[in-house]
N, C-alpha and C positions, 0 to 999 in steps of 0.2 A: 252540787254536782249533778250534770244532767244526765237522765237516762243512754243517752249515746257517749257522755263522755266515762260512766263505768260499760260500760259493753265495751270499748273501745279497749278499754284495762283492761279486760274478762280476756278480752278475745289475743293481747299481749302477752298475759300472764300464762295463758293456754297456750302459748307457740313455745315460751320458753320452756314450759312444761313438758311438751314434747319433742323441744332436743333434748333436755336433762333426761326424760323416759328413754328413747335411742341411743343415746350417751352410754346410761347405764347397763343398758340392754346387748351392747355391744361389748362391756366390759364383762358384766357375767360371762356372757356365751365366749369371750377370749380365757377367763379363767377357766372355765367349765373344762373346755378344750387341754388347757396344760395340766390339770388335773387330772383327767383323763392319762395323755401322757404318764406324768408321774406313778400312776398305780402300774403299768405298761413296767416301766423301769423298774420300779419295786420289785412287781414279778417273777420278772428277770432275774434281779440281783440274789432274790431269793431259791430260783432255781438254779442259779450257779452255784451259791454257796453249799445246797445241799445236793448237788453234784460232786461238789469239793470234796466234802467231808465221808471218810473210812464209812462203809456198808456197817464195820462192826467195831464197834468203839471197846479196845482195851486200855486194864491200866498196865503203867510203865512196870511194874514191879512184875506182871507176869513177861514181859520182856526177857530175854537172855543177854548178859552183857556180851559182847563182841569178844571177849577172853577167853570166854567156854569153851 
């Protein structure tokens, strides 16, 4: 194999290399991104629910039945 027909491969294998590199590179930074989002939502849902929930938690049994 002659010196210019591996450069020739070097210099192929390096282009593929760097679409697979941009390929991936666009894939992280898309994940990254709904990641992102999802802790967003998280947050959220988390400050809903303890909006939800009684300032003061009792149990049933200090309750008064409806009969009293």
């Amino acid at each position: 194999m002659s010196v210019e027909d591996r450069l020739s491969e070097l210099e192929v294998k390096l282009s593929f290399t760097e679409d697979l590199v941009d390929a991936l590179n666009t894939t992280v930074y898309r994940q990254q991104r709904e990641i992102d989002d999802l802790r967003l939502q998280l947050h959220a849902l988390r400050q809903q629910l303890l909006a939800s929930q009684p300032a003061e938690q009792h149990a049933l049994r200090d309750e008064i039945p409806p009969h009293y």
